[in-house]
C-alpha positions as YAML, in Angstrom:
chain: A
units: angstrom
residues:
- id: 1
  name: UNK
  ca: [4.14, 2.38, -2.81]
- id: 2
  name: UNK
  ca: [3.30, 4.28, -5.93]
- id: 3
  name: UNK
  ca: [6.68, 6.72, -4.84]
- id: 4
  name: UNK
  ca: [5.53, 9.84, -3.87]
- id: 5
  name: UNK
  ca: [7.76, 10.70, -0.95]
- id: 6
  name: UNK
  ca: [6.13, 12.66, 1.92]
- id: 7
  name: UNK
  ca: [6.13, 12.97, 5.56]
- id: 8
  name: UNK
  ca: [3.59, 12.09, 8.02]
- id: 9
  name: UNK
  ca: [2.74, 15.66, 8.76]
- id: 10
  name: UNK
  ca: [2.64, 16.53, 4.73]
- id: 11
  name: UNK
  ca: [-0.20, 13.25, 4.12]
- id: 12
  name: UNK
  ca: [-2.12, 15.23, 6.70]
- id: 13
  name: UNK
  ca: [-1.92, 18.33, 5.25]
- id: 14
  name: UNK
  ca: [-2.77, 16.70, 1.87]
- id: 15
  name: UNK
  ca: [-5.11, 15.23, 3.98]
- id: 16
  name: UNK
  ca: [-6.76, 18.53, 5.42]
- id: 17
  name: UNK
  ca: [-6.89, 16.69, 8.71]
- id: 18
  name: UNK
  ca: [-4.18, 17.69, 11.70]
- id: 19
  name: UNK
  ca: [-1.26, 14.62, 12.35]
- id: 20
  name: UNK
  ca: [-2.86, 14.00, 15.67]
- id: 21
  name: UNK
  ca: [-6.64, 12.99, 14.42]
- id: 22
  name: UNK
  ca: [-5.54, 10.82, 11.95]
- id: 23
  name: UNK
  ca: [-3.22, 9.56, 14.43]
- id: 24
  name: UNK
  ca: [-5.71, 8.91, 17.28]
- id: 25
  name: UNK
  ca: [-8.71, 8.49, 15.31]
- id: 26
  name: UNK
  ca: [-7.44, 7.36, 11.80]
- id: 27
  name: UNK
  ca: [-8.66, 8.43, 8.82]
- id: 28
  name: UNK
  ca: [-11.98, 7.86, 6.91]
- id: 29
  name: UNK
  ca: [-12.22, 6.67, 2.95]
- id: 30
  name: UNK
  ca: [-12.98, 10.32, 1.67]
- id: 31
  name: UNK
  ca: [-9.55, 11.55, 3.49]
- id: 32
  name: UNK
  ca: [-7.90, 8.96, 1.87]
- id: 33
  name: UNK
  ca: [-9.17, 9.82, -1.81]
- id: 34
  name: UNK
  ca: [-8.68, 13.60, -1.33]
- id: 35
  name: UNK
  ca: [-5.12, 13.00, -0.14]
- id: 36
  name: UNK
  ca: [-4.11, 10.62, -2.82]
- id: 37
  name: UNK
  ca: [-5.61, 13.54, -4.92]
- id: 38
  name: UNK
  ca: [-3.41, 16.17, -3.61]
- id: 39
  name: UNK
  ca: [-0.26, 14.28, -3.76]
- id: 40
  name: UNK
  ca: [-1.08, 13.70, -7.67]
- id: 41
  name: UNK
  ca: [-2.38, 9.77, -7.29]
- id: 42
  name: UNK
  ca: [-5.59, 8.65, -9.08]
- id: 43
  name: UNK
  ca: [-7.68, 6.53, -7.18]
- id: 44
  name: UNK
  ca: [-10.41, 3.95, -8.22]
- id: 45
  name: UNK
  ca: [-12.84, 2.60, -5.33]
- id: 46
  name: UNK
  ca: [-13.02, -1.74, -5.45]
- id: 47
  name: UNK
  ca: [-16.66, -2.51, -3.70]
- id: 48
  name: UNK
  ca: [-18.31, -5.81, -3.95]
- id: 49
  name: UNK
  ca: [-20.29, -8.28, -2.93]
- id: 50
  name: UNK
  ca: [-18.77, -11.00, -3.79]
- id: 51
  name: UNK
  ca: [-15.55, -12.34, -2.49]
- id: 52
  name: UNK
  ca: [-14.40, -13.57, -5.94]
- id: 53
  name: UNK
  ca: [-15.11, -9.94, -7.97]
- id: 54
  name: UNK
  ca: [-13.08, -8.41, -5.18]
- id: 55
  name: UNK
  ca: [-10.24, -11.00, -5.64]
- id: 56
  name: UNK
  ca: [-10.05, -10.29, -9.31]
- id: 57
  name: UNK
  ca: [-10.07, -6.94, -9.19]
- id: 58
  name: UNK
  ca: [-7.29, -6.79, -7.11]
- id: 59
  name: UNK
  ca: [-5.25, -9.19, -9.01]
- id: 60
  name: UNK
  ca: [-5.84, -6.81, -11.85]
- id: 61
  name: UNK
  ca: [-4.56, -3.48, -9.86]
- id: 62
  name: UNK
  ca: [-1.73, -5.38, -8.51]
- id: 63
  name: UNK
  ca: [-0.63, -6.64, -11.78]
- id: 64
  name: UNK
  ca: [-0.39, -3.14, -13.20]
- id: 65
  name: UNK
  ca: [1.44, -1.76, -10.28]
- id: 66
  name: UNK
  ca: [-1.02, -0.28, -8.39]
- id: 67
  name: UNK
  ca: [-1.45, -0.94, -4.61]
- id: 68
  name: UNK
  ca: [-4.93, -1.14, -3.21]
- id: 69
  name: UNK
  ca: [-5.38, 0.37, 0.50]
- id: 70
  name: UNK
  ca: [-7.80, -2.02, 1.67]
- id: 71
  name: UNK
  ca: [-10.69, -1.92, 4.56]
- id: 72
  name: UNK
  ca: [-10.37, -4.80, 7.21]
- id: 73
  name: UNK
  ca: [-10.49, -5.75, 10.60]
- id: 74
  name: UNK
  ca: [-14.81, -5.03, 9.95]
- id: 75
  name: UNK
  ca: [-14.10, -1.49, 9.22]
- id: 76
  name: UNK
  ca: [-12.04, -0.49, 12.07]
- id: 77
  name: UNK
  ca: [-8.84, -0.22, 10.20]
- id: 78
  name: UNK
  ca: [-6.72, 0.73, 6.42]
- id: 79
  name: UNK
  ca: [-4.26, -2.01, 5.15]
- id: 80
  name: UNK
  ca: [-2.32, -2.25, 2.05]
- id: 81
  name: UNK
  ca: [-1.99, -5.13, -0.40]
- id: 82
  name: UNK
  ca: [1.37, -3.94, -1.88]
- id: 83
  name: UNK
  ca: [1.72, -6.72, -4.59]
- id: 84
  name: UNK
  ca: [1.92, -10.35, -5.08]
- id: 85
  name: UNK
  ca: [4.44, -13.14, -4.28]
- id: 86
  name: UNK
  ca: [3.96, -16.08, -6.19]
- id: 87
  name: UNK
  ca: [0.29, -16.62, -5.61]
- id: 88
  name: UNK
  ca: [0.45, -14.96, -2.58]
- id: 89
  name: UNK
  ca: [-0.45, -11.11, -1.50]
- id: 90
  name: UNK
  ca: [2.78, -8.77, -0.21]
- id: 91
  name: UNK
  ca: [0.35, -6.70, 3.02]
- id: 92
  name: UNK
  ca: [1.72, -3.99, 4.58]
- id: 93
  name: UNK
  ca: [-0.12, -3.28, 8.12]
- id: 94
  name: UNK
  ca: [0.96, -0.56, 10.66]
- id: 95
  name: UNK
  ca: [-1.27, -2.32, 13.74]
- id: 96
  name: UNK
  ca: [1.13, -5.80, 13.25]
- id: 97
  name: UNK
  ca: [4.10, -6.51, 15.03]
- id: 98
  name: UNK
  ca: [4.67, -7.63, 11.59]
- id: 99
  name: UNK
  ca: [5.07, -4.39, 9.22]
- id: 100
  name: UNK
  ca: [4.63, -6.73, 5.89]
- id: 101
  name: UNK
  ca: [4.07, -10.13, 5.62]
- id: 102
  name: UNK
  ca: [2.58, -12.72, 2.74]
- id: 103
  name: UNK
  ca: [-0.77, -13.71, 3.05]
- id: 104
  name: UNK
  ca: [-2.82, -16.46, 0.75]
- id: 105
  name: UNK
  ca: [-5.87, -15.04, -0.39]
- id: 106
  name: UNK
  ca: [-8.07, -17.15, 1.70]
- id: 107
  name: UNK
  ca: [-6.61, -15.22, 4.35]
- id: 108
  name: UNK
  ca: [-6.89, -11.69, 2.47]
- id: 109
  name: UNK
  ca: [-10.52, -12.85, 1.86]
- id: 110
  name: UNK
  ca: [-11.24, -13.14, 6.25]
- id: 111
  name: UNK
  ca: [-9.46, -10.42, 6.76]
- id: 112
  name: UNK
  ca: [-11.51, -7.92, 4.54]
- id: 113
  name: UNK
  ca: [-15.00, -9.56, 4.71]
- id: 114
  name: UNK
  ca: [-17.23, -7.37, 6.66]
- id: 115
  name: UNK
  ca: [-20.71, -8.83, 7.15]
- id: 116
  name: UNK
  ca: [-23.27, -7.63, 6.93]
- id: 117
  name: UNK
  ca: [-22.65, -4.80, 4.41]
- id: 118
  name: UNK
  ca: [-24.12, -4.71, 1.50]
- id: 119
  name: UNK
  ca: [-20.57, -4.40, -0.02]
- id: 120
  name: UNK
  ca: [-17.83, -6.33, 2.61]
- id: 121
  name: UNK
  ca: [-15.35, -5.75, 0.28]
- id: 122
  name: UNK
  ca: [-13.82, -2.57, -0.06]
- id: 123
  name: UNK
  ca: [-10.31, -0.75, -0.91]
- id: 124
  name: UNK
  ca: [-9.02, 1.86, -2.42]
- id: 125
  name: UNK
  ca: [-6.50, 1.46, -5.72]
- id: 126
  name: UNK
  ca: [-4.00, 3.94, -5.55]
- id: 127
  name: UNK
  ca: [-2.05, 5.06, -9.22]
- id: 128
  name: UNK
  ca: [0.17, 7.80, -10.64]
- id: 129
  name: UNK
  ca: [0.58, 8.51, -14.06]
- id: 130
  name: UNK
  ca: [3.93, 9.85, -14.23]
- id: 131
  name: UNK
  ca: [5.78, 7.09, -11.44]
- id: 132
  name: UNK
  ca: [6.91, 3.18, -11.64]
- id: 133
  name: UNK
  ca: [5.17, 1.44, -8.62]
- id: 134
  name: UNK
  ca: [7.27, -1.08, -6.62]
- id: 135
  name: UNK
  ca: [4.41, -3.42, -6.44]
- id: 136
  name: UNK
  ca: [5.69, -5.68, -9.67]
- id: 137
  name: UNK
  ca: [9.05, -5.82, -7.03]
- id: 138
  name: UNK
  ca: [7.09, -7.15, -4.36]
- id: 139
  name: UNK
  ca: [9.35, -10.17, -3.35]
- id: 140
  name: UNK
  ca: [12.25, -8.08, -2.93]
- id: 141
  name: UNK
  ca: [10.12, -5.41, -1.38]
- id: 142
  name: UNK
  ca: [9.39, -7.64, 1.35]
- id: 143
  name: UNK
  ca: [12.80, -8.96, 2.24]
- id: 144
  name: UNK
  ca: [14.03, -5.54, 2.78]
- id: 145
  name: UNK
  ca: [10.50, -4.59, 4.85]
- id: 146
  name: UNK
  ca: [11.28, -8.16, 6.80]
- id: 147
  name: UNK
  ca: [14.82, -6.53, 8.10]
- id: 148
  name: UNK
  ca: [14.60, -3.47, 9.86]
- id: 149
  name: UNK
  ca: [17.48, -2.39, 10.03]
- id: 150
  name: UNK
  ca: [17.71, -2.16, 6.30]
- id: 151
  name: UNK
  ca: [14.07, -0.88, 6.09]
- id: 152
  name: UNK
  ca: [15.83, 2.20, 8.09]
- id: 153
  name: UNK
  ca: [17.69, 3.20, 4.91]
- id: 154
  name: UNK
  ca: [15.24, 2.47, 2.60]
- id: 155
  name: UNK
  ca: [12.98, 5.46, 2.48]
- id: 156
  name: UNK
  ca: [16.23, 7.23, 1.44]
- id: 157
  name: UNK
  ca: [16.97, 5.18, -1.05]
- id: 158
  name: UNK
  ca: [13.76, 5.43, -2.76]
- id: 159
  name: UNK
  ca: [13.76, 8.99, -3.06]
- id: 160
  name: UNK
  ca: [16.94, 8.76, -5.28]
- id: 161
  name: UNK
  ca: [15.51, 6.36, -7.14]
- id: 162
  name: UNK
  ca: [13.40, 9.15, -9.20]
- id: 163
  name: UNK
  ca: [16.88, 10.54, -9.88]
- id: 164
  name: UNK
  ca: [18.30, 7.40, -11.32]
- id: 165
  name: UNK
  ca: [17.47, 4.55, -13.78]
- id: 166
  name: UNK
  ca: [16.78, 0.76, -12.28]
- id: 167
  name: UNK
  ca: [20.65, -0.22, -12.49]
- id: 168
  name: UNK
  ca: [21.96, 2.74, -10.52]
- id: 169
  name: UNK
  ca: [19.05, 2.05, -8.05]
- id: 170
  name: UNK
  ca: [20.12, -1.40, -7.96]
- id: 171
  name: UNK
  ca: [23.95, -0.70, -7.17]
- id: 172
  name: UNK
  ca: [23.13, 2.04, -4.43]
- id: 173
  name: UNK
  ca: [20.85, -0.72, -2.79]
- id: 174
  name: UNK
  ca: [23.96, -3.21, -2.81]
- id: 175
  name: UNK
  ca: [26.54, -0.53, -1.89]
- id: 176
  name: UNK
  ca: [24.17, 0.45, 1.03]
- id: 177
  name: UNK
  ca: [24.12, -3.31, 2.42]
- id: 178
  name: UNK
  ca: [20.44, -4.11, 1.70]
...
């Protein structure tokens, strides 16, 4: 989300954890930070106690372009909340039939809660000083995630992107169909 193109097998290594673990037993918070660290992100932890603190500062990540990787499912699994749509949150979610799909925050707010902690909300904001996020593009983000078939192509097209200002981008997406 924040543009820094790399492989599965190249987040591992970033990672210091083979493909395989993460891929059979995922990966924990600190594997997370160090990777992001590696690949040149900054990351800033979001823990609270409160449903509404949480909610705000997310809103406030999102609305500088940074996605937040988010704890849910009572700590079994990572999310991310990629941006908003209207008043609604752009999630991106590997274990869903559904890749992204818009959620209200009520929603957001089940989702993450994990009681009993002390803090049941957590995530982790991702940033990078020198790269434009595509969170602030999150409605057209998530028609191209809906489609597959131009999702395909995507990946591509976002590693020229670096090479090219936003109008060039632009064209090369409509030349390429999406």
């Amino acid at each position: 989300m924040v543009r820094v193109s790399v492989t599965e097998q190249q987040l591992s290594a970033a990672m210091n954890r083979p493909f395989w673990k993460s891929a059979i037993w995922g990966t924990d918070e600190q594997g997370i930070i160090d990777g992001a660290a590696q690949l040149g992100c900054s990351t800033t932890i979001i823990a609270s106690k409160e449903a509404k603190q949480a909610k705000e500062q997310i809103d406030s990540a999102l609305g500088l372009g940074n996605p937040v990787i988010v704890c849910v499912d009572k700590w079994e699994h990572w999310a991310v909340l990629a941006g908003l749509v209207d008043d609604a949150y752009l999630c991106i979610d590997s274990d869903k039939t559904k890749v992204a799909r818009i959620m209200s925050w009520e929603l957001v707010e089940t989702w993450l809660e994990c009681e009993g902690e002390e803090k049941p909300y957590y995530g982790i904001v991702i940033s990078h000083e020198k790269s434009r996020s595509l969170v602030p593009n999150a409605s057209f983000l998530f028609a191209i995630l809906q489609n597959r078939n131009h999702a395909r192509g995507f990946g591509e097209l976002l590693m020229e992107w670096d090479r090219k200002n936003d109008e060039e981008f632009i064209e090369a997406m409509v030349d390429s169909g999406i």
